[in-house]
C-alpha positions as CSV (number, residue, x, y, z in Angstrom):
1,X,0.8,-14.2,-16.9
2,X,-2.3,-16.2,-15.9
3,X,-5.5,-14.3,-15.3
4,X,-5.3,-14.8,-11.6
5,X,-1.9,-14.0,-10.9
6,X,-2.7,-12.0,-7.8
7,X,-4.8,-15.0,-6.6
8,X,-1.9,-17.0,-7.6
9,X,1.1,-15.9,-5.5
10,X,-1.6,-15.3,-2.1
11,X,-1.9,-18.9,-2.4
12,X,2.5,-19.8,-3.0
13,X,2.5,-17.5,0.2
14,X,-0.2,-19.3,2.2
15,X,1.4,-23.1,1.4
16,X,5.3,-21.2,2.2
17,X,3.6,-20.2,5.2
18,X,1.9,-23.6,6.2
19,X,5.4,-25.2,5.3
20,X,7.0,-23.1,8.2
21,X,4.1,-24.1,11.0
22,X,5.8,-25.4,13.7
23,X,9.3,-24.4,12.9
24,X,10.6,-23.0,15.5
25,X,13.4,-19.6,16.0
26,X,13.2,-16.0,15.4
27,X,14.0,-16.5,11.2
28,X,11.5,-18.9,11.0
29,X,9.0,-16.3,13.4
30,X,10.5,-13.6,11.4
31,X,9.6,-15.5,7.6
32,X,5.9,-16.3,9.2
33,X,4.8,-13.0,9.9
34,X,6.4,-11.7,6.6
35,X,4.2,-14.0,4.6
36,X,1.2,-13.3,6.5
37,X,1.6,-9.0,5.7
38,X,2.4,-9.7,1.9
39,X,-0.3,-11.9,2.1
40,X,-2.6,-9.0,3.4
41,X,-0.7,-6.4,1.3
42,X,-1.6,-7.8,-1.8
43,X,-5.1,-9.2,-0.9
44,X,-6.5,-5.6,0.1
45,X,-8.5,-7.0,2.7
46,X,-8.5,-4.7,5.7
47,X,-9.5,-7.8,8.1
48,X,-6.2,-10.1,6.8
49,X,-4.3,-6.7,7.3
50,X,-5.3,-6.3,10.5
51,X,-5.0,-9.9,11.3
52,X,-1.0,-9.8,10.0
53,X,-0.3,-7.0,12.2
54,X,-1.0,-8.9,15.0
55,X,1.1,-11.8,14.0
56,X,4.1,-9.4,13.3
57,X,2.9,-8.2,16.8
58,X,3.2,-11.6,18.5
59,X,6.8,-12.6,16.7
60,X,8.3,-9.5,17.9
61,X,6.6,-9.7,21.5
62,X,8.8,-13.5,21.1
63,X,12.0,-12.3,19.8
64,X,12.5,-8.9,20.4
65,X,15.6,-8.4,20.4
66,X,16.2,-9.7,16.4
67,X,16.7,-7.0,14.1
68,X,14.7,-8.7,10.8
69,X,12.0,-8.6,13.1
70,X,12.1,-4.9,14.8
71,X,12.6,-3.8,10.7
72,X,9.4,-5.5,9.8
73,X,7.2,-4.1,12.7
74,X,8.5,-0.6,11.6
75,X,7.1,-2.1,8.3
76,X,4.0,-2.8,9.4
77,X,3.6,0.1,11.0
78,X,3.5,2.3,7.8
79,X,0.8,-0.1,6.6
80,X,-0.7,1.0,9.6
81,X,0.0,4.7,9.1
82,X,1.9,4.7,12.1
83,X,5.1,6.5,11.3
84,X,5.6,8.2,14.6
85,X,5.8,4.9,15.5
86,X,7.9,3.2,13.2
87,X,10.8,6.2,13.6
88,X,10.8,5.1,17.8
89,X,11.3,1.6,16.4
90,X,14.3,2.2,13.9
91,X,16.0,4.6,16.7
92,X,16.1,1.6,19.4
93,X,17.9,-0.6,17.2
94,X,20.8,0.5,15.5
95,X,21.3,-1.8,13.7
96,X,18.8,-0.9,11.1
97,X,19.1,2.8,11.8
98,X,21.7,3.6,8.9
99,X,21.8,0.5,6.8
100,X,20.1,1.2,3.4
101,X,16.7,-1.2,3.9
102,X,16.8,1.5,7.5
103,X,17.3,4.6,5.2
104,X,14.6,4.2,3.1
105,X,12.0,3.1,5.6
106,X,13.0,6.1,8.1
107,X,12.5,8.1,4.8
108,X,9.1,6.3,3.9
109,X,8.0,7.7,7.3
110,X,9.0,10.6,6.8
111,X,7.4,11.4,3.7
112,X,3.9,9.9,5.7
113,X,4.5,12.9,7.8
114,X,5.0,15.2,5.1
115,X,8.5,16.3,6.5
116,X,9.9,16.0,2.8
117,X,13.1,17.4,3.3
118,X,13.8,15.6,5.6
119,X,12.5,12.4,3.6
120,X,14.6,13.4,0.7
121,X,17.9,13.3,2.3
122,X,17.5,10.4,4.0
123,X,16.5,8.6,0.8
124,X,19.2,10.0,-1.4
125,X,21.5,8.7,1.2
126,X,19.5,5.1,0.6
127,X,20.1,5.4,-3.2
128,X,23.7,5.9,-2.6
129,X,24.4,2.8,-0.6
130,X,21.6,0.3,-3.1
131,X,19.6,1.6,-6.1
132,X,16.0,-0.3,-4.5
133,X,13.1,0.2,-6.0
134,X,11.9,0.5,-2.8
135,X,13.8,3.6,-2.3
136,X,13.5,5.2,-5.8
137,X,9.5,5.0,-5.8
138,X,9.3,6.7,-2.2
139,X,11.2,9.4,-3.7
140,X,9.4,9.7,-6.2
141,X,6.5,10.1,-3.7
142,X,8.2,12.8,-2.3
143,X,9.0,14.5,-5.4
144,X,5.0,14.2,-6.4
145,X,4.6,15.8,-3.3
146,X,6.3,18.8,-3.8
147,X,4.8,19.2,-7.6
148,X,7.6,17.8,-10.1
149,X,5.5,14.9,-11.6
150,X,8.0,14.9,-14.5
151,X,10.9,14.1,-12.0
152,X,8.5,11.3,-9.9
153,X,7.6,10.0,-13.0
154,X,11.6,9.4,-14.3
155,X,12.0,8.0,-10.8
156,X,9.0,5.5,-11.0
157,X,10.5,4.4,-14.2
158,X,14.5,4.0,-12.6
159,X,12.6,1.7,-10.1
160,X,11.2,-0.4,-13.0
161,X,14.5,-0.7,-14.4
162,X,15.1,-2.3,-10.9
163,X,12.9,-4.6,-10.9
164,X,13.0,-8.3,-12.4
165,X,10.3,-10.8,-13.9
166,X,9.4,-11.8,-10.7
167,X,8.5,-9.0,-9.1
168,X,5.3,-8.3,-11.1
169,X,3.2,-7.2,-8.1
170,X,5.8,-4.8,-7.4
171,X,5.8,-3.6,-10.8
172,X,2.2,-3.5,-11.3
173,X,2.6,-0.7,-8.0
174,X,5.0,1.6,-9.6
175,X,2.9,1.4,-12.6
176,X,-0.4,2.4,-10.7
177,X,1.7,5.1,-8.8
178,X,2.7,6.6,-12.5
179,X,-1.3,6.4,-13.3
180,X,-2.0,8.5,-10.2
181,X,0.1,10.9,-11.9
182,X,-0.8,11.1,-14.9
183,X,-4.6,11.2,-13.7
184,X,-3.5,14.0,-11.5
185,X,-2.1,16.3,-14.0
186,X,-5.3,15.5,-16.3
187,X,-3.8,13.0,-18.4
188,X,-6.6,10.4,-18.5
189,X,-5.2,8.6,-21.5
190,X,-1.5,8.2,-20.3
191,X,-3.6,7.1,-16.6
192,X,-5.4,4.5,-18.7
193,X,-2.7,3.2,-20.7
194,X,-0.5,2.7,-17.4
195,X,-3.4,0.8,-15.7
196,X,-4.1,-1.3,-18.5
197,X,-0.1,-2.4,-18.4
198,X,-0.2,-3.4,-14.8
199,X,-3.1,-5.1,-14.8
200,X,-2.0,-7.1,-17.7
201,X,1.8,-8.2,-15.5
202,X,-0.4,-8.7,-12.6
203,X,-3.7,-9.5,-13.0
204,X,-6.4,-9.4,-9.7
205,X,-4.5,-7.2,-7.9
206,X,-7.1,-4.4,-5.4
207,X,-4.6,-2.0,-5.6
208,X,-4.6,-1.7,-9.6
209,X,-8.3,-2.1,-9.6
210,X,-8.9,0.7,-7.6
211,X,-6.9,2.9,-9.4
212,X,-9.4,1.4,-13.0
213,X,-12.4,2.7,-10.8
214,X,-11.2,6.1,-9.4
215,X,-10.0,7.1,-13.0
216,X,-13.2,5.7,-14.8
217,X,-14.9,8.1,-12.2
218,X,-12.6,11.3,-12.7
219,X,-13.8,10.2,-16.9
220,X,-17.5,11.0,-15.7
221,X,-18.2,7.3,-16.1
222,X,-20.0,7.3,-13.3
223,X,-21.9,3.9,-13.8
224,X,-19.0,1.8,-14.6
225,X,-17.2,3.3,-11.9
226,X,-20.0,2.6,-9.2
227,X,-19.4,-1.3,-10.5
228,X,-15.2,-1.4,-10.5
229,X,-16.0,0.2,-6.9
230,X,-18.3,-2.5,-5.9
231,X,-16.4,-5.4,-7.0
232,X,-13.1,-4.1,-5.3
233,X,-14.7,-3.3,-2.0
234,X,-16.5,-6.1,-2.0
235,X,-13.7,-8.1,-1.7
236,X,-11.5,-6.0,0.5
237,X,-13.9,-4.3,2.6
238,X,-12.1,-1.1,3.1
239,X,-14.3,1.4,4.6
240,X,-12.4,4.4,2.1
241,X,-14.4,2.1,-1.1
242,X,-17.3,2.1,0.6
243,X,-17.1,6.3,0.9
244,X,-15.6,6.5,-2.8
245,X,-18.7,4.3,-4.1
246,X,-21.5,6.6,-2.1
247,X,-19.8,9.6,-3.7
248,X,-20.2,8.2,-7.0
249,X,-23.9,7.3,-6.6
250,X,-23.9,10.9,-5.6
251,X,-22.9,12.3,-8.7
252,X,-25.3,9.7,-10.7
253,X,-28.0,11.1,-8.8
254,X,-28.7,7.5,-6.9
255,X,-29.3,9.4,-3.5
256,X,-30.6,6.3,-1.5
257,X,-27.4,4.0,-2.4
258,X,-25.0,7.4,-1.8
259,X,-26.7,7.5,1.7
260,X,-27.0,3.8,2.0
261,X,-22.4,3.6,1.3
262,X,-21.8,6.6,2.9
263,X,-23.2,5.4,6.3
264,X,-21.3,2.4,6.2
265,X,-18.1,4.1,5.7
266,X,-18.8,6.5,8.5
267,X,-19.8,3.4,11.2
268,X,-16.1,1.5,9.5
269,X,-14.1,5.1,9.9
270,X,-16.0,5.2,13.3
271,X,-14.9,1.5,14.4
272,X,-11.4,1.8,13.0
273,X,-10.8,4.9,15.4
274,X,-12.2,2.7,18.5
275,X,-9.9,0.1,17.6
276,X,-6.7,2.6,18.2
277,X,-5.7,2.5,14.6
278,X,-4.3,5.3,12.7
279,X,-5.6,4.2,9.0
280,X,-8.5,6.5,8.9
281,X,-7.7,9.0,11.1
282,X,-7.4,11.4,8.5
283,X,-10.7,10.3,6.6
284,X,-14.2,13.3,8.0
285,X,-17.7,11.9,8.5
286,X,-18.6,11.8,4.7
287,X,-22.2,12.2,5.0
């Protein structure tokens, strides 16, 4: 795999995109929008995500009576962290509401609530109908959720099995996912080794360097951390980096760059929330 496989397949999206400009109907609409939020899914960058919701937006505002698209709004919306949201959107069209691909986004929501139960059943019934990848790594969400790593981890690994050589970003997910919890029960070696497999199937990818920087600064590597931080927010500008890299110039004692990061994510958390989005809504003042 080339070292800029991430960089790679955003550019194949962008010319399958540009081949579709002017093509009219709702599966061309439909393909668009898709292109533009994997586009912004794998990039990182908050603006491009931002920028693809709208798109999605505008197709479905065109068509909105065409299933594909009402599934990928609800879609969007959990990049949003609008699950509230995306539940009113699978109940008006029925349709979706109990195919499989309906299933496991209802229980994708779900488990954003933290209604697990409820999340559980409705992926188990997923699973039943098609054995996605999808599916099995929400599960296992749920299942780290409720404290059986062991089980989230066999389920992480079911949805490797599910995957084929072309879905490396999708691989190099799961495999972050099983580093968060490995980290989480303390494991920093089986964190490290997991990392170091999905950056090697999909090279450049945020998501995987973000994970290299939060576990370099659980290791008390706090000045190599402060650098993976930089480089990844840089890039994506995602006001949750910018709050992770003052709280590592915290703990190295750098009390003027902590203040300097932490202010900026505070003013991003604060323009985020007069926007109307939901991303940060969880996220305090971190100063």
């Amino acid at each position: 795999m080339a070292a800029a496989a991430c960089a790679d397949e955003i550019q194949a999206l962008d010319k399958a995109a540009a081949a579709l400009a002017g093509v009219d109907g709702a599966d061309a609409a439909t393909r668009r929008a898709y292109l533009r939020l994997r586009q912004a899914r794998l990039s990182g960058v908050l603006a491009e995500l931002r920028e693809a919701d709208v798109a999605v937006d505008a197709a479905v505002r065109r068509y909105p009576d065409w299933p594909d698209l009402s599934f990928l709004r609800a879609s969007a919306d959990l990049d949003m962290h609008q699950p509230e949201v995306a539940l009113a959107r699978l109940e008006a069209t029925q349709e979706l509401a109990g195919s499989p691909a309906g299933l496991e986004l209802r229980g994708a929501a779900l488990e954003q609530l933290g209604q697990h139960s409820q999340a559980e059943d409705c992926l188990t019934r997923a699973l039943v109908a098609d054995p996605s990848w999808q599916a099995l790594a929400s599960l296992a969400l749920v299942r780290a959720a409720l404290g059986d790593r062991e089980a989230a981890d066999a389920l992480y690994v079911r949805a490797e099995d599910e995957l084929t050589a072309k879905q490396m970003s999708a691989f190099a997910w799961v495999r972050a996912a099983r580093a968060d919890l490995a980290a989480a029960a303390g494991d920093h070696e089986a964190a490290g080794a997991h990392l170091r497999v999905a950056s090697a199937a999909f090279a450049g990818y945020w998501l995987v360097e973000w994970r290299e920087a939060r576990l370099l600064s659980q290791q008390g590597r706090l000045d190599e951390a402060a650098t993976a931080y930089t480089a990844v927010r840089v890039r994506t500008g995602r006001p949750d980096l910018a709050q992770a890299l003052g709280e590592v110039h915290r703990r190295r004692g750098d009390d003027e760059q902590a203040a300097r990061w932490l202010a900026i994510a505070t003013a991003e958390y604060a323009d985020s929330a007069a926007r109307g989005e939901a991303l940060y809504r969880h996220h305090r003042d971190p100063r």
